[in-house]
N, C-alpha and C positions, 0 to 999 in steps of 0.2 A: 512715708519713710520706709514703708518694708520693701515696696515696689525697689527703691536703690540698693539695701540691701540685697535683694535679690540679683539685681543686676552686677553687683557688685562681686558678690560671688560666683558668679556665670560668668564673668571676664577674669577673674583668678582661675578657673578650672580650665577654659576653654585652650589657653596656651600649651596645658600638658598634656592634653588629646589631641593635640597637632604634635608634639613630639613619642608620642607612643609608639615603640618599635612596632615595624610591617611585623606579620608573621603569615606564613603558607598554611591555607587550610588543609590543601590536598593539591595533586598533582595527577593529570592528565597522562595515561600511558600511551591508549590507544583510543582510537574513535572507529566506532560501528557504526556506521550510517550515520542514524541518526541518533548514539546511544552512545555511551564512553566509559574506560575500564580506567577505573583512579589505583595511584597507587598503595591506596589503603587497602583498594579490592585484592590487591597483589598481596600486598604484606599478610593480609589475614589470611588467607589463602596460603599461601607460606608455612605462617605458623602452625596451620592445622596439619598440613602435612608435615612438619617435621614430628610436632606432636605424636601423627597415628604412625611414622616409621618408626620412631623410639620404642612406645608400644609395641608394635610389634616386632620390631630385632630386625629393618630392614636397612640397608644404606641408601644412602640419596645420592644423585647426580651431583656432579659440580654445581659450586652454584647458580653461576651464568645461564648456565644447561636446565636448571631446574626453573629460573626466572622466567626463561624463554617458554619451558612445558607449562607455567603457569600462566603465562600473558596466551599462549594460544588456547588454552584451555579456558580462561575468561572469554575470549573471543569467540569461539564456538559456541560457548553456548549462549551468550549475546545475540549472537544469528538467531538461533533457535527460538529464543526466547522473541525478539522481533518478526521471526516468520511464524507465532503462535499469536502473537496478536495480530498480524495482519491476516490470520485465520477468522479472529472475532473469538480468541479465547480467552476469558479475561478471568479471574479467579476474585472474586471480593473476597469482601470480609468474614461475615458470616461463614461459608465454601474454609475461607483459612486458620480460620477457627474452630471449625469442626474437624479439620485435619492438625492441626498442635493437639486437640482433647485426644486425638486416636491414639498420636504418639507418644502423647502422654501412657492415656491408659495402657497404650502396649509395651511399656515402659513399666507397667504398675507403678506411678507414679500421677501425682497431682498436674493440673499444670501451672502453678505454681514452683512448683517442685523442680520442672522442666525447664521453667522461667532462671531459675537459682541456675542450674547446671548449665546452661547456655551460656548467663553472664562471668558463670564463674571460671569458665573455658577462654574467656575473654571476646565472645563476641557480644553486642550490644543484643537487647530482646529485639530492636526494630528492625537491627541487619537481618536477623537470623529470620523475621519474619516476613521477612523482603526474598532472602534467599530460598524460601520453603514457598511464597508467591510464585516465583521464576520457576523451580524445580516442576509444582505439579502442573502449569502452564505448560511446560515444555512436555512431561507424561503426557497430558490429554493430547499434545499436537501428535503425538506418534502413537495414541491408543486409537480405533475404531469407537464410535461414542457410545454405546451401553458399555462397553469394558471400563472406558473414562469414569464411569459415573460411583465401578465399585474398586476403586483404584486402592491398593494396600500402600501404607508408608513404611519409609525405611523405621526398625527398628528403637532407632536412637535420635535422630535425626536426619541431616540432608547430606548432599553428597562434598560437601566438605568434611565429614565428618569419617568418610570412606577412602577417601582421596590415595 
């Protein structure tokens, strides 16, 4: 008997996941080889720079104008960031780890603390820690490799956060 029940209910629900609106995850701007700039990468990206001109009293480009400096500036360093791994540069975990503790501490803060002010700026912990992968990847591809090894971080964070 439960067996029909079961089935029973499994053919009541199934009809209204066959009508559930589509919905876009994300959207494709551009492709790098073999690598692609979503339009979330844009938007956030966006946002931070309106952000740090606020802050700092500066004006922005139209906005077309500023779309385009931001899809080329994903681009660029998409190369980069692919011409670092095709070096054999790979940065784990551990390597990204001990670079959020630094920035932390040079921060005099927790990284915890760090954690908080990243989400709280609107970017998720795993973009930002995806974004700080790519950054010091792309440092070591243009450092000499003992300088790579004692490489300083920005401040506060990554170059979104400079833009």
């Amino acid at each position: 008997m439960k067996k029909w029940k079961l089935c029973l209910v499994n053919l009541l629900l199934i009809p209204q996941l066959a009508f559930a609106a589509p919905s876009e995850l994300d959207q494709v701007v551009a492709v790098v080889n073999d690598g692609v700039i979503l339009k979330s990468d844009v938007d956030s990206m966006h946002r931070t720079v309106e952000k740090n001109a606020v802050s700092q009293g500066q004006t922005l480009p139209p906005e077309k104008e500023l779309n385009n400096q931001i899809v080329e500036r994903l681009i660029t360093e998409e190369l980069q960031y692919q011409q670092a791994e095709k070096m054999g540069i790979r940065i784990d975990d551990p390597r990204l780890d001990q670079a959020i503790s630094k920035i932390a501490k040079d921060n005099n803060e927790s990284v915890e603390a760090l954690r908080q002010s990243v989400t709280k700026e609107g970017t998720s912990w795993a973009t930002y820690r995806e974004q700080l992968r790519k950054e010091i990847a792309m440092l070591r591809r243009e450092m000499p490799t003992c300088a790579a090894e004692s490489t300083s971080f920005p401040k506060r964070s990554t170059r979104l956060q400079h833009s």
